[in-house]
N, C-alpha and C positions, 0 to 999 in steps of 0.2 A: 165283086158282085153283090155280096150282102150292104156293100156302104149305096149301090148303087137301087138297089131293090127293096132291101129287107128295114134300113135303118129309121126311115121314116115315120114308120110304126114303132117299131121294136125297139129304139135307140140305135146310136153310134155307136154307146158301147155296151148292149144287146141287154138295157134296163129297161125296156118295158115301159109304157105309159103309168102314168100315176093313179095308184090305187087301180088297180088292173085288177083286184079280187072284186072289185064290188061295181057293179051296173050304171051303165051311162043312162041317163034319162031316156033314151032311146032303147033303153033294155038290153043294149049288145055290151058285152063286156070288151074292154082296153085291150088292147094288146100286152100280151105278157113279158116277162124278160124271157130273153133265153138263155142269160146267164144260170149260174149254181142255184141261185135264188127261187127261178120259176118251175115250172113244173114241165119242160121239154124235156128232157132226159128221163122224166116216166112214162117216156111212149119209145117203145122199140127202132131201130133205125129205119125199117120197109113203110112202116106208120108216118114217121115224120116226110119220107119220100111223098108217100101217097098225098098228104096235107098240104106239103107246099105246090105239088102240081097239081092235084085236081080242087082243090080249096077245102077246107073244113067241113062245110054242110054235107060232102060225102058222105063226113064219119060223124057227125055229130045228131045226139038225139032229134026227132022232129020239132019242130018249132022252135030251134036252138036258130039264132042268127047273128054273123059275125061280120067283121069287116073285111077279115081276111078272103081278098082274093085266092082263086088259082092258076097259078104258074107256068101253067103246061105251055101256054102260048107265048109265053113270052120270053122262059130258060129253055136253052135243054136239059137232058137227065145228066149231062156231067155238069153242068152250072149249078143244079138241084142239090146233086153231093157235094160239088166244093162249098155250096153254101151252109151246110149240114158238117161238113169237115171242119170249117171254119168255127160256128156256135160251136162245135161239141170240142174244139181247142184250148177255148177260155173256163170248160169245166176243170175242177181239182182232178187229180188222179185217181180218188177216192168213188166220184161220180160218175168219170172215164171208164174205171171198170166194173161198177154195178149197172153202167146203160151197154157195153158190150157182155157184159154175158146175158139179159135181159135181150138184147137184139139176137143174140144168138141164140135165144133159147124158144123165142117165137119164131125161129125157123124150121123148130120139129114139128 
């Protein structure tokens, strides 16, 4: 699901477009890795749900614009988590468990 959906942006092997910190001429920033290296694993697991299905601009400040689609139409919510099981695979064990207690702790 993620080689068929996610990699095109993201990478095959979930590196991110180049230079993904800093602005396309068009002002929207790259897509990120979702490897160790990006910054997916500092958003709670319900957060990353809610971003790949409803798209970004949900949650993203006003006049923030991205490329990123959303989801909702075209996975379901188990396609959403396997692809979210899948990234969060390739984190260390070190990353795996400071992003589960972080998910678990924006559930109080």
């Amino acid at each position: 699901m993620y080689a068929e959906q996610c990699a095109s942006c993201h990478g095959r092997r979930l590196e991110g477009q180049p230079n993904w910190q800093s602005r396309k001429p068009d002002g929207r920033l790259p897509a990120p890795p979702h490897d160790a290296t990006g910054h997916t694993w500092h958003h709670p697991d319900e957060a990353l749900f809610k971003i790949t299905k409803q798209g970004i601009a949900a949650f993203a400040p006003p006049g923030y614009s991205s490329d990123m689609p959303a989801f909702g139409g075209k996975l379901s919510d188990a396609d959403i988590w396997a692809v979210l099981a899948f990234i969060k695979s390739s984190w260390p064990e070190d990353i795996r468990r400071r992003h589960a207690a972080m998910s678990e702790q924006s559930k109080k």
